[in-house]
VEXDREN-2710 file (C-alpha; in Angstrom, 1 decimal):
% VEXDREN-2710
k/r/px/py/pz
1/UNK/10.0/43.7/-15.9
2/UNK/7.1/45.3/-14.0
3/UNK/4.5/43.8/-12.0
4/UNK/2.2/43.0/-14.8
5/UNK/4.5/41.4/-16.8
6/UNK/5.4/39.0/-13.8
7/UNK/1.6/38.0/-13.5
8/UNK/2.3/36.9/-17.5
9/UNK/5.2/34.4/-16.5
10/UNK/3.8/33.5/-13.2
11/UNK/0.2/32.5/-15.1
12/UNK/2.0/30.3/-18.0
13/UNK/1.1/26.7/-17.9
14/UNK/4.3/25.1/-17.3
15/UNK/3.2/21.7/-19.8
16/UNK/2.9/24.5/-22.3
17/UNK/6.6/25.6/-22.1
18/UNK/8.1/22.0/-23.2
19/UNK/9.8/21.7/-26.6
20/UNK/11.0/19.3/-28.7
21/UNK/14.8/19.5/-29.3
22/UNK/15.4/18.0/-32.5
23/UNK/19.4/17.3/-31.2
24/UNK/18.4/14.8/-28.8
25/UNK/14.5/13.5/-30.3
26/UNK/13.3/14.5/-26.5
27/UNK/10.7/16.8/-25.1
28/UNK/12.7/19.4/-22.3
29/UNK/11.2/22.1/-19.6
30/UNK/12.1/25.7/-21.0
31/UNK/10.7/29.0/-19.4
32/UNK/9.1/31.7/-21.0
33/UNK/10.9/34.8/-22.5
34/UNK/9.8/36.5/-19.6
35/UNK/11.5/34.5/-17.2
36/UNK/13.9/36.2/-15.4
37/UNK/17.5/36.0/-17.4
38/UNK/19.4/35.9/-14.4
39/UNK/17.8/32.6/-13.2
40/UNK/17.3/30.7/-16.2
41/UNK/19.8/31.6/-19.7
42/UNK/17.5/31.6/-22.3
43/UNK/18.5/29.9/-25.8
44/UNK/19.0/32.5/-28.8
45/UNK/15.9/33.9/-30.3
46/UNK/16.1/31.5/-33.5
47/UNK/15.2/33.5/-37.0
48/UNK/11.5/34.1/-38.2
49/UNK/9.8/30.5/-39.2
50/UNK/12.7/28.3/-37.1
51/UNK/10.0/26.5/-34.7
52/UNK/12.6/24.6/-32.9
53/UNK/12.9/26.4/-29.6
54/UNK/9.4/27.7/-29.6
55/UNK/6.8/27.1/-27.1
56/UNK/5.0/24.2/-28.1
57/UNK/0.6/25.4/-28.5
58/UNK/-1.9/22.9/-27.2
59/UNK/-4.2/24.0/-30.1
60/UNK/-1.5/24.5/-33.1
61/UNK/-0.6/20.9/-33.9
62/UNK/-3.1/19.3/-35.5
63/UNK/-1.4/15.8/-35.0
64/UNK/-3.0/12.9/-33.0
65/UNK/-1.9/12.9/-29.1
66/UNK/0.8/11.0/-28.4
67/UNK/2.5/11.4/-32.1
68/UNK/5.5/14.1/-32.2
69/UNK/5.3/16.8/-34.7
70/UNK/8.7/17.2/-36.3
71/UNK/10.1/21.0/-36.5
72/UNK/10.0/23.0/-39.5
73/UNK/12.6/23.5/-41.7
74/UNK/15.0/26.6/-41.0
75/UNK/14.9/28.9/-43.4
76/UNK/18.7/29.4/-45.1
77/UNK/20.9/31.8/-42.9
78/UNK/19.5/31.2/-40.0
79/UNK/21.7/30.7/-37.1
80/UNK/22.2/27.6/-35.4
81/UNK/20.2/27.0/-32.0
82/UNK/22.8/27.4/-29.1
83/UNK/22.9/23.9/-26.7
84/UNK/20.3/24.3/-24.2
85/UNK/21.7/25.8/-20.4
86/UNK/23.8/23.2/-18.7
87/UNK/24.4/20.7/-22.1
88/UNK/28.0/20.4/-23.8
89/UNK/26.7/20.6/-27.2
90/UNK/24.6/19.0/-29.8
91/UNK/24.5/15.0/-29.8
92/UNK/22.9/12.9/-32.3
93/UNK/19.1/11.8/-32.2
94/UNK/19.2/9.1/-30.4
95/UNK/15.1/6.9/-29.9
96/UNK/12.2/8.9/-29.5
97/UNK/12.2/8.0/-25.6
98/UNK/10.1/10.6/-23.5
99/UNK/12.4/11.9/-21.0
100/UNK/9.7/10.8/-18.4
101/UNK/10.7/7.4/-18.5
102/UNK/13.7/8.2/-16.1
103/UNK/12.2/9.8/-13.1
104/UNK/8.9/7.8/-13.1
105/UNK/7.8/8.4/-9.0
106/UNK/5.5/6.3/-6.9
107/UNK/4.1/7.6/-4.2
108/UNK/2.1/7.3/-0.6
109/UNK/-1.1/7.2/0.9
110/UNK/-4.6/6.2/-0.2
111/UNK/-3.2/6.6/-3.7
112/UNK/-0.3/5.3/-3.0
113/UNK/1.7/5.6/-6.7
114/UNK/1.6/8.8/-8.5
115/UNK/4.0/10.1/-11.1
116/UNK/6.6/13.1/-11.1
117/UNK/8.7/14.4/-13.2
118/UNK/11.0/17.2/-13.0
119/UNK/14.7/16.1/-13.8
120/UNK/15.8/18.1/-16.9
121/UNK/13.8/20.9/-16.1
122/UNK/15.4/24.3/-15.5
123/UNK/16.3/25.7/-11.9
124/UNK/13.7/27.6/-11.1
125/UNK/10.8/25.0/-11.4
126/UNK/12.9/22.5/-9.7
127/UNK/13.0/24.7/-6.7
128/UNK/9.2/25.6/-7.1
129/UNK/8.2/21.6/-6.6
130/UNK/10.8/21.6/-3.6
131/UNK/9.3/24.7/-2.0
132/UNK/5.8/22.6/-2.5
133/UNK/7.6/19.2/-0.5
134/UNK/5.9/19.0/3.3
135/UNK/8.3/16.8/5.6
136/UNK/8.4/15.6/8.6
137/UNK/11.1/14.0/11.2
138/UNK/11.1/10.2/10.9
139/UNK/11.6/10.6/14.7
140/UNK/14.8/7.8/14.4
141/UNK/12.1/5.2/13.5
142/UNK/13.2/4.3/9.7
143/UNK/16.4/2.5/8.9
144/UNK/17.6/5.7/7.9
145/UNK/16.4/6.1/4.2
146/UNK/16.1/3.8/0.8
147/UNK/18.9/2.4/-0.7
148/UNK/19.7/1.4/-4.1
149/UNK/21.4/-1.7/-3.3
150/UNK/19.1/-3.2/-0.9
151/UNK/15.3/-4.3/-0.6
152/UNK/13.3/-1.5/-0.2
153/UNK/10.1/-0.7/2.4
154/UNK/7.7/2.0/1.9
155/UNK/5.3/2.7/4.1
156/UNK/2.4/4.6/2.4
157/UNK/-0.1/6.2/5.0
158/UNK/-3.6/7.7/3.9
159/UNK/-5.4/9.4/6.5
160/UNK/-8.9/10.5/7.1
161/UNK/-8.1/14.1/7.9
162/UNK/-10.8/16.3/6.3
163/UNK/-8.2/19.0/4.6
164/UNK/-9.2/21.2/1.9
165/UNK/-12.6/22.5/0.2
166/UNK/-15.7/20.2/0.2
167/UNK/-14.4/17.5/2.6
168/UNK/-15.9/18.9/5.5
169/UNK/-19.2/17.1/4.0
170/UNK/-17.9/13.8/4.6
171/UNK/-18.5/14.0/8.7
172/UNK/-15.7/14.1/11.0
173/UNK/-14.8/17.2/9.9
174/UNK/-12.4/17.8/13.4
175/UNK/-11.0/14.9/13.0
176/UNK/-6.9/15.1/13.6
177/UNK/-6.4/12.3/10.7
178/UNK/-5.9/8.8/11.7
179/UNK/-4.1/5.8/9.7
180/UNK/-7.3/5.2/7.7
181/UNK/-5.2/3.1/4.8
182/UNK/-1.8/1.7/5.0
183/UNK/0.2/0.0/2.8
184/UNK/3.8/-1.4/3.2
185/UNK/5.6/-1.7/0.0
186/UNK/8.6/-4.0/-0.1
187/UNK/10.4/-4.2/-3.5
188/UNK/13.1/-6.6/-4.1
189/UNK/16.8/-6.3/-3.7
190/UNK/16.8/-6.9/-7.9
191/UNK/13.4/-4.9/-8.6
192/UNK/12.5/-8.2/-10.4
193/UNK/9.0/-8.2/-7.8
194/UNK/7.4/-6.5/-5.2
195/UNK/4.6/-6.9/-2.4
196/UNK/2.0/-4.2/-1.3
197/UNK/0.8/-5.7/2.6
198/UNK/-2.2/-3.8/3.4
199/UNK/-2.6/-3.7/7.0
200/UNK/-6.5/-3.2/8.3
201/UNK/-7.4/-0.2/10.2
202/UNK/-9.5/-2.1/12.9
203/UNK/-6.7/-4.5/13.5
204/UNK/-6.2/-5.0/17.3
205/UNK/-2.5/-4.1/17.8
206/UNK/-0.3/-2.7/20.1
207/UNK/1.3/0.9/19.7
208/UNK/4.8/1.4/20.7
209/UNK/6.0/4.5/23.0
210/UNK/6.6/7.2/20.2
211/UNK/9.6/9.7/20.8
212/UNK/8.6/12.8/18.7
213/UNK/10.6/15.4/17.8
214/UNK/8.8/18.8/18.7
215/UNK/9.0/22.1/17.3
216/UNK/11.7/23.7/19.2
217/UNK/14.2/20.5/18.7
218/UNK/13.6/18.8/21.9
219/UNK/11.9/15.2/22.2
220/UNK/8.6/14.1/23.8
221/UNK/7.5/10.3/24.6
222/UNK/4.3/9.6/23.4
223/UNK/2.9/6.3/25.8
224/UNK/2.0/3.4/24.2
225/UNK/-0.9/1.7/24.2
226/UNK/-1.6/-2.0/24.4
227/UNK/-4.8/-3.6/22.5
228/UNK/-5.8/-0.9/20.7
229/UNK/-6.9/-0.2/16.9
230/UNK/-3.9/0.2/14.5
231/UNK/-5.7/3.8/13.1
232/UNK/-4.9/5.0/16.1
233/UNK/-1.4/5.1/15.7
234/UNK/-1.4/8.3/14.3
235/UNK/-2.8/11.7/15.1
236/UNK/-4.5/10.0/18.4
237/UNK/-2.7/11.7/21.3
238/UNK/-0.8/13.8/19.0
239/UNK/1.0/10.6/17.3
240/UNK/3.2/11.7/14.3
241/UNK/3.9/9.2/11.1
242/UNK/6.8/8.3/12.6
243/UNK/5.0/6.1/15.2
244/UNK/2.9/4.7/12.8
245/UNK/6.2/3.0/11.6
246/UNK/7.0/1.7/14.6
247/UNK/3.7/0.4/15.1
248/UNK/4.6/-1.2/11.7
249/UNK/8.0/-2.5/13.2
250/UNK/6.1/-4.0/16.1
251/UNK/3.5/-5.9/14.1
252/UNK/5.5/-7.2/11.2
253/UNK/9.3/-7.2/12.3
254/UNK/9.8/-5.2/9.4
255/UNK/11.3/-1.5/9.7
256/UNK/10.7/0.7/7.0
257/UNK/13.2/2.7/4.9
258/UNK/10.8/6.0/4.5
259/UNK/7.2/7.0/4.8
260/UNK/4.3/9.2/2.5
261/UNK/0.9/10.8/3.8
262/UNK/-2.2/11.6/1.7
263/UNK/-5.2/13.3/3.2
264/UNK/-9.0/13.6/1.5
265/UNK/-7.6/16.3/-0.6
266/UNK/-4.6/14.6/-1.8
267/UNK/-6.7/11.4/-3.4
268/UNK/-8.8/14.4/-4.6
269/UNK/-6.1/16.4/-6.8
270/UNK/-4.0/13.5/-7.8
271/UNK/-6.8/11.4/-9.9
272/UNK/-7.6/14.8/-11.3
273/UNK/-4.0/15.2/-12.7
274/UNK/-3.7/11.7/-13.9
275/UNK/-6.9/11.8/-15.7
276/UNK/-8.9/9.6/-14.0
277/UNK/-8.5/6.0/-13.2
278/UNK/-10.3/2.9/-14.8
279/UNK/-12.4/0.9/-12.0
280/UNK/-15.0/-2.0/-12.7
281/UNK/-18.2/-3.1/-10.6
282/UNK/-19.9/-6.3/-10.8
283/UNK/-23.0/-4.6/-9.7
284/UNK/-24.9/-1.2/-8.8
285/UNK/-24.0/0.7/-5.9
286/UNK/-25.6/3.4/-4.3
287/UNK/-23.5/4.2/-1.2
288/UNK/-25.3/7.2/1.0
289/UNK/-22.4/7.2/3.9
290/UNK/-19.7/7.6/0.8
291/UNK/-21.4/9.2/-1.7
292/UNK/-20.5/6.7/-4.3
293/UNK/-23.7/6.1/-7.1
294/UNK/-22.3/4.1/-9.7
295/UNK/-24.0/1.6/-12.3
296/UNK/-22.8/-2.1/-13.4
297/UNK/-19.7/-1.9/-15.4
298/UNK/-16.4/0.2/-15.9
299/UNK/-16.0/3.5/-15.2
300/UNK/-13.2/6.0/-15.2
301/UNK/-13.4/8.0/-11.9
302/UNK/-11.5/11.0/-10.5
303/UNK/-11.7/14.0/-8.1
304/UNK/-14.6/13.6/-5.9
305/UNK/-15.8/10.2/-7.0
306/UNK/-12.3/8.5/-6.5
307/UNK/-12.9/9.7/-3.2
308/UNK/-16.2/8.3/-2.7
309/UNK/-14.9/4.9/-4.2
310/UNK/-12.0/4.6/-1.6
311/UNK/-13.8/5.0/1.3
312/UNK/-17.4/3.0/0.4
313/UNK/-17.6/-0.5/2.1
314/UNK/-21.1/-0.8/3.5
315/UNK/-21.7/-1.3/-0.5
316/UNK/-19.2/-4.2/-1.3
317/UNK/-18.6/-7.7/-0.5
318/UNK/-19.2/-8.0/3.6
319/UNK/-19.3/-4.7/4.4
320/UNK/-16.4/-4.2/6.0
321/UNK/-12.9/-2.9/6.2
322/UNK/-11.6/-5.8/4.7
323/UNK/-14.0/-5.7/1.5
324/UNK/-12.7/-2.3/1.4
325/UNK/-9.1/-2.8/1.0
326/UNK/-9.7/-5.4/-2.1
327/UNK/-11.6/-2.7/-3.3
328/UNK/-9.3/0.1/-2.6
329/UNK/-6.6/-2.6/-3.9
330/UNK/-8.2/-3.0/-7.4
331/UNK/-8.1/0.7/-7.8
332/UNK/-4.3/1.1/-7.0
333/UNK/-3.7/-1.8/-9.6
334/UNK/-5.4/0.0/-12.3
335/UNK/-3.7/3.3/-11.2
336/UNK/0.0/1.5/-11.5
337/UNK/-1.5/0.2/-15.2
338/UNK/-2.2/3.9/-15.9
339/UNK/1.0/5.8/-14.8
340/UNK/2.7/3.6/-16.7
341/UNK/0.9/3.3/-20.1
342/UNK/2.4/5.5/-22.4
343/UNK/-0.3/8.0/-22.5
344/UNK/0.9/8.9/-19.2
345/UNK/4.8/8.9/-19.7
346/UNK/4.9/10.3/-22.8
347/UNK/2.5/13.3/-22.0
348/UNK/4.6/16.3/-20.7
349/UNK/1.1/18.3/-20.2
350/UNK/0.2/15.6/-17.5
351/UNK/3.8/14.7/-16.3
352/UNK/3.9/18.3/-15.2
353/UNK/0.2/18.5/-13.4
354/UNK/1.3/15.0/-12.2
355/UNK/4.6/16.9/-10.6
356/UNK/2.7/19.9/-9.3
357/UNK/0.3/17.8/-7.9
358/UNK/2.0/14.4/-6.1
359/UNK/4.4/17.8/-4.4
360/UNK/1.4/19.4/-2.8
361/UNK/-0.6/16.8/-1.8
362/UNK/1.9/14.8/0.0
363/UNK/3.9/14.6/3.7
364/UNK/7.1/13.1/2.7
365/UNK/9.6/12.2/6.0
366/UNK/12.6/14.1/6.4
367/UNK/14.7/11.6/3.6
368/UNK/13.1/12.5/1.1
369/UNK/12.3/15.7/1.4
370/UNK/13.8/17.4/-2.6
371/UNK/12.8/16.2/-5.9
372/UNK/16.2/14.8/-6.2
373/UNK/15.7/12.3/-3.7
374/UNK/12.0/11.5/-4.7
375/UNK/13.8/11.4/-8.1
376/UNK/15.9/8.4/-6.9
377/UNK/13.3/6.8/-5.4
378/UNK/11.3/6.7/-8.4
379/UNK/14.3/5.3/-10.4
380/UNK/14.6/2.3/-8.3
381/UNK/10.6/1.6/-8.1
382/UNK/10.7/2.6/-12.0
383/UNK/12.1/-0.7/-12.7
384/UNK/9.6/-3.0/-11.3
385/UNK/7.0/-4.5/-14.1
386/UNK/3.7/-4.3/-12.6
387/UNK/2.6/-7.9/-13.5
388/UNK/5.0/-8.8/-10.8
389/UNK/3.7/-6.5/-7.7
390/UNK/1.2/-8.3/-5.6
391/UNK/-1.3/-7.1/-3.3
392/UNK/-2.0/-8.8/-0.2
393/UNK/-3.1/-8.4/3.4
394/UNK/-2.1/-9.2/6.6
395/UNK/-4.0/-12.4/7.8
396/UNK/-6.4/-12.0/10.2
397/UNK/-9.3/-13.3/12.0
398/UNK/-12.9/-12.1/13.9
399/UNK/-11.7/-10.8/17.2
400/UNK/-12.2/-13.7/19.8
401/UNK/-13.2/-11.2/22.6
402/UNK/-16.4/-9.3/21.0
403/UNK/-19.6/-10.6/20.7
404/UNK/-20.3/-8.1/17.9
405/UNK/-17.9/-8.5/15.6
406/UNK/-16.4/-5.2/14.6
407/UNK/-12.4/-5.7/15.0
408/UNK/-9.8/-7.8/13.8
409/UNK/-6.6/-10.0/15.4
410/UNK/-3.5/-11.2/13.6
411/UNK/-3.9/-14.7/12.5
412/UNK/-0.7/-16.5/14.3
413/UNK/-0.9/-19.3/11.8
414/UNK/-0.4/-17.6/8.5
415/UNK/1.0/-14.1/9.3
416/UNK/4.3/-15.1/10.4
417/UNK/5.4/-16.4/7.5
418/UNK/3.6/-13.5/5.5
419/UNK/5.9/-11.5/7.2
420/UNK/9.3/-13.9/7.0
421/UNK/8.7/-13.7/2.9
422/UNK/8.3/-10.0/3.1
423/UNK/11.5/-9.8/5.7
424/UNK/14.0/-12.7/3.5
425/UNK/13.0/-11.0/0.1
426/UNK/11.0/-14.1/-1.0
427/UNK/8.2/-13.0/-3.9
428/UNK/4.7/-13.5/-3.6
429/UNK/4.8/-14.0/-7.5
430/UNK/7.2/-16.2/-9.3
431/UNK/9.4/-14.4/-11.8
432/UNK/12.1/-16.3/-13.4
433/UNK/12.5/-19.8/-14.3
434/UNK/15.9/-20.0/-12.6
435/UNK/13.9/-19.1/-9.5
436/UNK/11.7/-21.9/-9.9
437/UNK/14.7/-24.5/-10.2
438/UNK/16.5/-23.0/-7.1
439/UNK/13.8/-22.9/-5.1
440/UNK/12.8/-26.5/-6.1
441/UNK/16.6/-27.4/-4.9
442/UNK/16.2/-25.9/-2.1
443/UNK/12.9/-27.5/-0.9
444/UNK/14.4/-30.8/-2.0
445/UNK/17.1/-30.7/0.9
446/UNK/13.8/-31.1/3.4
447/UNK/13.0/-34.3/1.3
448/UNK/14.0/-37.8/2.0
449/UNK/14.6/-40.5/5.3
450/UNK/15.1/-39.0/8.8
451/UNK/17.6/-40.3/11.0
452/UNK/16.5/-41.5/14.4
453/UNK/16.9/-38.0/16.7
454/UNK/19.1/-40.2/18.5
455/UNK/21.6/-40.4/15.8
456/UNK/21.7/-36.5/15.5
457/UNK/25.3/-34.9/16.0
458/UNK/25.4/-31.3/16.3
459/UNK/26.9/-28.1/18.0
460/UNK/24.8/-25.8/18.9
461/UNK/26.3/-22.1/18.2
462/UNK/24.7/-18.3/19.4
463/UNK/24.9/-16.2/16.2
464/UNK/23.0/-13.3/16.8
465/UNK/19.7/-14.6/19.3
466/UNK/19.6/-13.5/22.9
467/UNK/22.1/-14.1/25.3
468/UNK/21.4/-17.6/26.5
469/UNK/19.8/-19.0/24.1
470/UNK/22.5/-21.6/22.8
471/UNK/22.2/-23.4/26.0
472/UNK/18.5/-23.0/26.7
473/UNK/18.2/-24.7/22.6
474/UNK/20.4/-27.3/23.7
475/UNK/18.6/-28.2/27.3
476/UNK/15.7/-28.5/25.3
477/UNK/17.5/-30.8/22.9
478/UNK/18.3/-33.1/25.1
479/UNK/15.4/-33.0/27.5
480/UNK/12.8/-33.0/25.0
481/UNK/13.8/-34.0/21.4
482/UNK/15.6/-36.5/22.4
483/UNK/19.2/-35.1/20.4
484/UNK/21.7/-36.1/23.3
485/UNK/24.8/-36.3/21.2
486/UNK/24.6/-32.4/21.1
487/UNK/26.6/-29.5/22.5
488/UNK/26.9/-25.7/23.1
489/UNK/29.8/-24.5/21.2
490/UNK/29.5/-20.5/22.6
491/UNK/29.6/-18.1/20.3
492/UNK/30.2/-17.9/16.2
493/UNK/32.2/-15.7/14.9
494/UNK/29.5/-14.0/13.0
495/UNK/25.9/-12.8/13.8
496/UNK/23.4/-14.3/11.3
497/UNK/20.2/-13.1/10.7
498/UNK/18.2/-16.4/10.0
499/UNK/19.2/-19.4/11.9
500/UNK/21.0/-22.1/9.6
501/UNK/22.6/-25.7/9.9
502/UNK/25.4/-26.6/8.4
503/UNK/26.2/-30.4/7.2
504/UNK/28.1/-32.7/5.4
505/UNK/26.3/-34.8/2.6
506/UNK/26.5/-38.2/4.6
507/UNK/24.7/-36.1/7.4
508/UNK/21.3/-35.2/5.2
509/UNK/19.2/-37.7/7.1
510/UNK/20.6/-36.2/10.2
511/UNK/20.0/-32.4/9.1
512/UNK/16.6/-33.5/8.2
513/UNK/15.6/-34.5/11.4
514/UNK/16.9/-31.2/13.2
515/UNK/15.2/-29.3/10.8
516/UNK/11.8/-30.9/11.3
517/UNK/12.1/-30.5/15.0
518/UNK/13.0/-26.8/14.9
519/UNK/10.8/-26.0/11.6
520/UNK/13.7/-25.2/9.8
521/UNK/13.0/-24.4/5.8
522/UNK/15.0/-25.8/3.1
523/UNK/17.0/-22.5/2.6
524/UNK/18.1/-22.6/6.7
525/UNK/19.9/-25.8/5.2
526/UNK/24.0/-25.1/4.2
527/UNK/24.8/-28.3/2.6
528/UNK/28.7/-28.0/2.9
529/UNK/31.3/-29.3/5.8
530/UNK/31.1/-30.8/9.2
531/UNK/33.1/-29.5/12.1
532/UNK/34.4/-31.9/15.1
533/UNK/32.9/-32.0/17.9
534/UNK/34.3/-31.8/21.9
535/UNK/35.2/-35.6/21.1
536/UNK/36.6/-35.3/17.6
537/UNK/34.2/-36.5/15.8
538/UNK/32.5/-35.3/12.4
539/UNK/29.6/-32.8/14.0
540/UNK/26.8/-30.8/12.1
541/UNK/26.8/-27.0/13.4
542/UNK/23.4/-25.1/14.0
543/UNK/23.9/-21.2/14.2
544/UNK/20.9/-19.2/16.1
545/UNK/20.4/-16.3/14.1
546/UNK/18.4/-13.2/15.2
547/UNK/15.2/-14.9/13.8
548/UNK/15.7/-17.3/17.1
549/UNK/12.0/-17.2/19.0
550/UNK/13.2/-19.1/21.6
551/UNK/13.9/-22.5/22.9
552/UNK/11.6/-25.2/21.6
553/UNK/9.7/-22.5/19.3
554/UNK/9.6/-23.3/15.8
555/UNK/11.0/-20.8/13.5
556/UNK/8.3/-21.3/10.7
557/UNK/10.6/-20.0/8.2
558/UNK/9.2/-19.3/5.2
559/UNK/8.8/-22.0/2.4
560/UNK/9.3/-19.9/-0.2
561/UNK/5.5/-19.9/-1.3
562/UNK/2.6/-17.7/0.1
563/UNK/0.5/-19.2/2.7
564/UNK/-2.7/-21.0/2.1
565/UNK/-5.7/-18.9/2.2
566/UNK/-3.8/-16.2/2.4
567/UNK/-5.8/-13.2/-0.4
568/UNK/-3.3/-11.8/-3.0
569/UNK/-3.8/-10.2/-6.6
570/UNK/-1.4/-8.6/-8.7
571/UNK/-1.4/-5.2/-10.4
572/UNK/-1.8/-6.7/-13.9
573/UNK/-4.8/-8.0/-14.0
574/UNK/-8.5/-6.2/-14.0
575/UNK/-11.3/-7.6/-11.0
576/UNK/-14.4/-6.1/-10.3
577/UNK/-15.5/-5.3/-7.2
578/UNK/-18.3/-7.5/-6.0
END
């Protein structure tokens, strides 16, 4: 083939080279006849008026979108159509199912979760979206990647970097990209829920000493630094992604499996491929500082005014960070209604700009960086029904020390237990009956008489806190709860992540008592056997798990509901933005 030729193949829209195959009833990824044969076998050239196997035209059907034109008839004598590269032979039609459906991809940043799709497509434009994959070292601050058996945590990182044509207008234009957005994404163990915890960019926090992996393999120590703004956590003294995560880990407890960056450009190209995302105001606004002019109403906004919707606040609710998040919230709900509408995952044109897209525009860490593993990743987030992922923040209040108000704290009375739900699996959103009646049985252990704390029996056990603590626990028993009939019984056999008591039914009242003075919750409560104590007689056991604060510290384990006064919303439902 000659150079001009090339430019041909190199120029073809790739959603214009999927075809239907009428063996299967789906849509698959074949390359032009000028592809190169000895990348991609090409199916035999069928006779004259066979239109399986051709190149599907944007402008030859005249059928509605979304409906699937069947193929013409073969005319008699024409050969059979070989079984596309890779497949054993013909199989029947099975439901028109899009193959789409099966590597649905959410992904990072600002935006968040964006669609790809590339499994079933031939070699060579798998390895194209690969080539496109940035990735960087997770620096050893992830658990090690996602896995399929296990609750999984995302962190999603949009940064203010002003990357790529036009966004030098926005101001800033040097700067090296801070954590502008961030989003943890924990999805249940059973993909039945999941929780989206924005955490605010002026949140007073500290960030952790940041080993980073430089370019020629060897390790620098970034310092850490106490009291500072949790944007800063990244690009600020040459800070990496990776020690935005443990910034994450320091905050919340909660270490994530894998990470995503999005820049200005990314928000930019992704609503464009999607076509556009459906956002609603509850009043004009005319934002100068964003560039956002929009009237009363809904809209459907991509490109450059997605942009300018993400980043206005002076315009919404108090002006704020935090007004910006609900807003930038609402616009991530409707853009997990879109991806997975039909329109979307049934559309090979926008699968494809989706693929070409979500590869370009985003830093992936060093586990997941090929379509396969992106692939699934997007299996397992695939599952989730969007009615059932909630959007909440971390709780916070005015910081205590400024007189101007302009930065936030963690609030110590509600974020805890945000964070124990999101660290035990517990849903923000109910999903099942059968979750309702077990978490109502579980909650009814806490109910009922207390004995006297005098009349408490128990051994206290070290399964998994700090060395020490059973004894410190016990002292502080005895000395200050008034539980004398206790003991240290050393170490279990076993460490325990949350702390739990074990008891025998006639020991309830006892079990109750313990757990109000150490804020145990109903599910730290193992109705079962009791154990003998140093004396032989029938004893309650309480394990310290790695949850353990500390002597005399109430765990504050979560009760299974979301705190009050703690903002959520879930991705099902449409709010304007006020």
């Amino acid at each position: 083939m000659d150079a001009q030729g090339r430019g041909r193949a190199d120029n073809v829209d790739p959603a214009d080279q999927w075809v239907l195959n009428p063996n299967t009833g789906e849509y698959e990824l074949r390359l032009t006849p000028s592809a190169p044969q000895s990348a991609v076998p090409r199916p035999r050239r069928p006779a004259p008026g066979a239109a399986a196997g051709t190149p599907r035209s944007r402008t030859a059907s005249p059928a509605a979108p979304g409906r699937t034109v069947p193929p013409q008839r073969r005319r008699r004598g024409a050969p059979p159509e070989e079984p596309l590269p890779g497949r054993r032979g013909r199989r029947p039609a099975k439901q028109q199912k899009s193959k789409a459906k099966k590597v649905l991809m959410w992904t990072g940043g600002t935006m968040a979760f964006v669609v790809l799709a590339a499994a079933g497509a031939g070699y060579l434009y798998i390895k194209h979206l690969n080539d496109n994959i940035t990735a960087v070292s997770d620096d050893g601050a992830s658990t090690g990647g996602f896995s399929k058996d296990k609750a999984i945590n995302i962190l999603l990182i949009g940064t203010d970097k002003r990357t790529g044509a036009g966004n030098e207008s926005y101001g800033d234009s040097g700067s090296v990209g801070h954590a502008d957005t961030t989003i943890l994404l924990h999805v249940s163990k059973d993909r039945t829920n999941a929780t989206a915890l924005s955490i605010p960019r002026d949140l007073i926090t500290d960030v952790p000493d940041c080993p980073t992996t430089q370019a020629d393999g060897t390790t620098k120590t970034i310092p850490g630094t106490d009291g500072v703004r949790f944007n800063t956590s990244l690009g600020q003294d040459e800070r990496t992604p990776s020690c935005t995560m443990r910034t994450v880990t320091e905050l919340t407890g909660i270490t994530p499996d894998n990470f995503m960056v999005a820049d200005f450009n990314a928000v930019k190209t992704l609503t464009s491929a999607v076509g556009g995302v459906e956002v609603c105001l509850a009043k004009d606004i005319d934002d100068p500082d964003s560039k956002l002019k929009l009237s009363k109403g809904t809209h459907t906004i991509e490109g450059e005014e997605a942009l300018a919707f993400l980043r206005t606040r002076h315009s919404v609710g108090f002006g704020g960070d935090l007004s910006r998040i609900e807003l930038q919230q609402q616009f991530l709900s409707s853009l997990m209604r879109k991806l997975k509408s039909n329109d979307t995952l049934t559309n090979p044109s926008k699968m494809i700009k989706l693929a070409e897209a979500g590869t370009k525009a985003l830093t992936v860490d060093s586990k997941l960086d090929s379509i396969g593993k992106l692939k699934d990743l997007g299996l397992e987030l695939g599952k989730l029904n969007t009615k059932n992922l909630t959007f909440t923040t971390v709780p916070v209040i005015d910081n205590p020390a400024e007189k101007v108000k302009a930065t936030v704290v963690v609030n110590d009375t509600t974020a805890p237990e945000v964070f124990d739900m999101i660290k035990n699996d517990v849903s923000f959103t109910e999903v099942k009956a059968q979750q309702k009646k077990e978490a109502a049985a579980v909650a009814a252990r806490l109910k009922g008489t207390k004995a006297d704390a005098s009349e408490v029996r128990v051994q206290v056990l070290n399964g998994g806190a700090e060395a020490g603590s059973a004894q410190a626990e016990l002292e502080y028993l005895q000395n200050e709860a008034g539980v004398l009939k206790s003991e240290n019984a050393g170490n279990a056999d076993a460490d325990l992540a949350k702390t739990t008591l074990e008891y025998a039914p006639d020991q309830a009242d006892q079990a109750r008592r313990l757990a109000d003075i150490m804020g145990l919750s109903g599910s730290a409560m193992k109705p079962g056997q009791s154990v003998e104590n140093s004396q032989g007689l029938p004893t309650m056991a309480l394990t310290l798990g790695k949850d353990f604060k500390g002597a005399g510290v109430k765990l504050n384990s979560s009760s299974g509901s979301t705190p009050e006064g703690v903002q959520k919303s879930t991705a099902d439902k449409v709010e304007c933005a006020k």
